[in-house]
N, C-alpha and C positions, 0 to 999 in steps of 0.2 A: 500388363499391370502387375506389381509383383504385391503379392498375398502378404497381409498385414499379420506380424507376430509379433510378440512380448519381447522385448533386447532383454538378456542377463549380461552378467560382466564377463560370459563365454563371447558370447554373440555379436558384443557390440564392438570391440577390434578387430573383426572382418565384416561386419558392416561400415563399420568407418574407411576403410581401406580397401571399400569396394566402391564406394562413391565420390573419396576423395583422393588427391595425391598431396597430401599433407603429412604423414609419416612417412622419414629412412627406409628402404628396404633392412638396414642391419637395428631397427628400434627395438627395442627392450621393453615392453609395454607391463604398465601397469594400470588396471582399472579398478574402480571403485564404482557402488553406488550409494550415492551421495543426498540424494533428495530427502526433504526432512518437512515435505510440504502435503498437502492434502490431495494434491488430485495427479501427480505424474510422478514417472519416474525420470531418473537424472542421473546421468554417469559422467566422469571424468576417466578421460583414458589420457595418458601419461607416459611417454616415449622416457625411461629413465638417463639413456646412453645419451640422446642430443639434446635433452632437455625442453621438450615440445610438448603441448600438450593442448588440449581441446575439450569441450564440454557437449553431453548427449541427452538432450532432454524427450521424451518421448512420451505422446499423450497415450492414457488409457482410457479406455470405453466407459468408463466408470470413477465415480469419485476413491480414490483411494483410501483415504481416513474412513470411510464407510463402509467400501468393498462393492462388488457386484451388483447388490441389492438399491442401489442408487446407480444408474445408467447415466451417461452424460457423453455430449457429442463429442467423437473422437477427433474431429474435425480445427477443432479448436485453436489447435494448435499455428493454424497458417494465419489466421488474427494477429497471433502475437507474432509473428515473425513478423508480418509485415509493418505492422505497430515499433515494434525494434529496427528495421530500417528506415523509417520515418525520423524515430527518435534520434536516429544516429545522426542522422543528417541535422533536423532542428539543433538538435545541442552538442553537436561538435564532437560526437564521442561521449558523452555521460552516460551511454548504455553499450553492452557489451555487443561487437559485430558478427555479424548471421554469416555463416560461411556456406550454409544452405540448410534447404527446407524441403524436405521428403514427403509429398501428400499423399502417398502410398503408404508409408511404415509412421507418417503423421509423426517426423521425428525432423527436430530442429538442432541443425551442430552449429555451436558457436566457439566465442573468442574465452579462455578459462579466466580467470579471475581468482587463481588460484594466489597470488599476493593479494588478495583482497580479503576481508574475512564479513560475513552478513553481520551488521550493524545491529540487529538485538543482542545478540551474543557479545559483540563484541560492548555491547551498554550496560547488559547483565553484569559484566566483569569490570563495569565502571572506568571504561577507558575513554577518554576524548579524544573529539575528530575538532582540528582547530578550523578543517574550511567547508564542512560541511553544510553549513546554513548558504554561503554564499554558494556552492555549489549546487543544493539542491533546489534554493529560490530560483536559481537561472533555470535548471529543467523545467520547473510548474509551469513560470511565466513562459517560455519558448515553444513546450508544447502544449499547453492552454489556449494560451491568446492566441499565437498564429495560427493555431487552428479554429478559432473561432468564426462567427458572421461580418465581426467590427474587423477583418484583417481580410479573411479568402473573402474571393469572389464567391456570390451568393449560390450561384446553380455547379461550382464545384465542390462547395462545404454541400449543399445540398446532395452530393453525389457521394461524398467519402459516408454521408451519414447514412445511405443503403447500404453500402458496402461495408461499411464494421459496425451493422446489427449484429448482437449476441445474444440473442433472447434466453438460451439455458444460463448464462453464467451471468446475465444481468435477474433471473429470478433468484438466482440463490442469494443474489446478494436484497432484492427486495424481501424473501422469507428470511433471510437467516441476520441481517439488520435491522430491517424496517418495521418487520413484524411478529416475528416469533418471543426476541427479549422484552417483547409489551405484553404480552399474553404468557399464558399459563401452559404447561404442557410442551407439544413437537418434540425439538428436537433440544429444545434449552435442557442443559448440563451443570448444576452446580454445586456445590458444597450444602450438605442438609442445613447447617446453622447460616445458610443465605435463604432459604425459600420463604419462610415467612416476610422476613428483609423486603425482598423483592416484590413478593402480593402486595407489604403496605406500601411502599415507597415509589416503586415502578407502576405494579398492575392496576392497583385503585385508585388512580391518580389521573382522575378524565381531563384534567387541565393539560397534562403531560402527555396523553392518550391522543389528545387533537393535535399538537405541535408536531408529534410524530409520523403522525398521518399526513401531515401537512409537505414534509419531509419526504417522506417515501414519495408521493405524489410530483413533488419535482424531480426527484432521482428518475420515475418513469416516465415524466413528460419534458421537461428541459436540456435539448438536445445540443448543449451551447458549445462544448467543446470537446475535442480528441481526447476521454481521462485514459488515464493508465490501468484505472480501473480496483488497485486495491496496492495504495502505495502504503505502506507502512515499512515499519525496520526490517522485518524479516524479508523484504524484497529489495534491498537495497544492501550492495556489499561499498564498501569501505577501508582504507587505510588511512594514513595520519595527511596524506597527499589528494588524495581524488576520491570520488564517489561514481559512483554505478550501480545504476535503475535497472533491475530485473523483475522478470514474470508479471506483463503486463497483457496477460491470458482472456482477465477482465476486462478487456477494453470494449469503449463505446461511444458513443456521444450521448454524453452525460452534463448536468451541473458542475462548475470547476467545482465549487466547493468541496464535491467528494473528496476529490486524491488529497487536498490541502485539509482536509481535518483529517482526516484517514493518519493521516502520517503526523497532526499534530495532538492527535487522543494517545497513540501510540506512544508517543514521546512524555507527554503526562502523566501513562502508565508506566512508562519507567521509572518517571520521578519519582511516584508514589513507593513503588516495591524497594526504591533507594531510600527514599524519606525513613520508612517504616522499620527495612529489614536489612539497615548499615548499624552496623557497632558507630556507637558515639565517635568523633575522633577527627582529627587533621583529613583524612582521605574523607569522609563523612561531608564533612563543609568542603573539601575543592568538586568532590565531584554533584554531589547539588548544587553548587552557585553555580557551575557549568550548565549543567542540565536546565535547570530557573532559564538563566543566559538565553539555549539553545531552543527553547520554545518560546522565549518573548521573540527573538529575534527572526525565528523560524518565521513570523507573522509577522512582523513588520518589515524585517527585509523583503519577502517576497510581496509584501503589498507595495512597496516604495520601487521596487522594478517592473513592477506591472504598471505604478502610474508613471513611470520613467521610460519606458517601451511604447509606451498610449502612441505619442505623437509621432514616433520613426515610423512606426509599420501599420497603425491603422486607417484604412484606406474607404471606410464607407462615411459619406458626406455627412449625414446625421449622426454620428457617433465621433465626430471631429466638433460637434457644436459645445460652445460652453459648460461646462459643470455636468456635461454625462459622462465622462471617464470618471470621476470622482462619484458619481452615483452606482455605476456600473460595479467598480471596486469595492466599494462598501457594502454591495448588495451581494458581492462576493464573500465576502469576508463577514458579515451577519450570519448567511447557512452555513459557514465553515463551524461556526462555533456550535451548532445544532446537530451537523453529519458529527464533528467530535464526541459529541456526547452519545448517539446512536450508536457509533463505535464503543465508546467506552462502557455502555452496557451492557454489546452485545457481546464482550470481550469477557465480562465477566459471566455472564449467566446463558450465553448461549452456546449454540453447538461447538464454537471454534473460539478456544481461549488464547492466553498470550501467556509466554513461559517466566516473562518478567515477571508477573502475581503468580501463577499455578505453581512456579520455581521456590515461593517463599517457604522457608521448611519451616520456620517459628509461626505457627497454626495461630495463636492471637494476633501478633502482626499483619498475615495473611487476612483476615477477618477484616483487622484496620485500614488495610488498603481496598480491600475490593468493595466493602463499606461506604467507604470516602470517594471512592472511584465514583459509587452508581448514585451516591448525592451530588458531585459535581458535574457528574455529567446529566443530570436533570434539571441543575441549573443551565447549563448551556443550551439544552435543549428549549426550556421555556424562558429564558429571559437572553435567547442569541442577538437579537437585536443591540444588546448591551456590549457583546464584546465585538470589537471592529479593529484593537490593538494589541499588540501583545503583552502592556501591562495589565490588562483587564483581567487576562487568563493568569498573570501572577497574582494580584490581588486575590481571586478566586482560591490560588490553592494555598497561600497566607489565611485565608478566611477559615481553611478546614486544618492545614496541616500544621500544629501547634505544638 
């Protein structure tokens, strides 16, 4: 068994070229590390002469953003890998390919994506993806539903759902979503002119205190489908052509809803930090109408391929009967608008922010959005039942954003 250490950008071009035959013997190597995420590091090595290159992701013992002092199974890593061959296969390639998986150095090399650039950044800078939505509604729906009970066979869904338990990385997300941005103290992080903010709006607020609870409680009991486990912009790379789903670390069998609000609070909090913190102007309206656009449609197309997929691929006799696909779907898309607003709090006042708001450098704007952020996402939270479309979620941010 070989002895597990830390890759640097010394290390990891004769680690790569000790386990693979993927690099020239005459390659010109250049590497970087590149990770700008919370728990791993991540390299790209880069052959300059043939123009080859690969990506090196490698778990550490411990949460990064924290350090040491937070432990976390290094193991982790073979979830996601296998989770990314899955997905490769459900969706044709919408996620990048595993070229292997090292559970001795708990290090995964894959396909680079270095034409691609991560989609928060690339939103921060108010660029549009024109097939994004239909791209991305075909991932949810394919690796959602086919991994569901209404699709697999029962005692094999029964079987995957042993087998990607993640208990460490499914708590952080129950403390550091479900429960830490309702309460006072841990680990929640915020700006001092949001604390009071947040006691009256968020913490005293027992009507909002049981929705949420309510919440957390299926994230840890409703084992319905394969999520990705923590889809937002910054795990999704993109160019103006194609989309690709990365670091699906979090996986589990979980509520769809999560990945599908996950990724649609995200997308709101961009609107917001665009709304608030764009100079007046021509570029100002094209890239908000896009955006508006890209979250209504985000939710409705991906509900109208899910009730469009129903009748190919679902194969259990009771879930073929009249008006439960349309129950099933809507009951989908009710916690989506609830996990959204979870996110959208925890986004702002808890341990792990989003650079789309933290980025805003005009401190009253800043204010405006994370403000408006953590009232709308407490309407979604207590009154989710109400959105089930994606005009709903427009009307909502017309309601605050004036």
């Amino acid at each position: 068994m070989e002895k597990y250490y830390e890759l640097d950008t010394a290390s990891v071009i004769n680690y790569v070229n000790g386990k693979l035959d993927f690099f020239a013997k005459d390659a010109e190597y250049e590497c970087l590390e590149i990770g700008d995420g919370n728990l791993n590091l991540v390299f790209r090595v880069n052959d300059k002469k043939n123009d080859k290159s690969l990506i090196v992701k490698q778990s550490l013992p411990y949460v990064r953003a924290a350090g040491e002092d937070w432990p976390l199974d290094i193991g982790r890593g073979e979830i996601e890998s296998r989770i990314l061959q899955i997905e490769y296969k459900l969706t044709n390639g919408l996620v990048p390919e595993i070229y292997l998986y090292d559970g001795d150095m708990c290090c995964m090399v894959m396909e680079d994506l270095s034409d691609y650039k991560i989609m928060r950044y690339g939103l921060i800078e108010h660029e549009i993806y024109p097939n994004f939505v239909e791209q991305i509604a075909d991932f949810m729906v394919k690796t959602l539903l086919l991994t569901s009970d209404v699709v697999m066979e029962h005692k094999e869904k029964k079987d995957y759902v042993k087998s990607f338990i993640n208990p460490e990385l499914c708590e952080i997300t129950e403390d550091l979503v479900y429960t830490e941005p309702f309460n006072i103290g841990a680990r929640n992080d915020m700006e001092e002119n949001l604390v009071e903010f947040h006691k009256k709006n968020i913490v005293d607020d027992p009507k909002l205190a049981i929705e949420a609870a309510k919440l957390k409680f299926d994230f840890m009991n409703n084992a319905q489908a394969l999520l990705h486990g923590d889809l937002h912009t910054g795990s999704i790379f993109v160019n103006k052509e194609q989309t690709k789903v990365i670091d699906p670390e979090f996986a589990f069998y979980g509520p769809i809803a999560y990945d599908i609000g996950a990724l649609v609070a995200n997308l709101i909090m961009n609107y917001l930090s665009s709304f608030y913190g764009m100079q007046e102007g021509p570029e100002k309206e094209k890239y908000c109408s896009w955006m508006l656009k890209t979250i209504k449609d985000t939710v409705d197309v991906t509900k109208t391929k899910f009730l469009s997929e129903w009748d190919d691929v679902v194969t259990d006799k009771m879930a073929k009967k009249e008006g439960y696909k349309e129950f099933w779907v809507d009951d989908v898309f009710i916690n989506t608008a609830g996990v959204s607003g979870c996110e959208m709090t925890r986004r702002t006042v808890g341990f792990a922010h989003v650079k789309d708001l933290d980025g805003m450098t005009d401190a009253k704007a800043r204010y405006k959005a994370k403000t408006t952020n953590l009232l709308m996402a407490k309407e979604l939270i207590i009154n989710r039942a109400d959105y089930t479309n994606g005009q709903k979620y427009l009307d909502l941010i017309g309601k605050y954003c004036k």
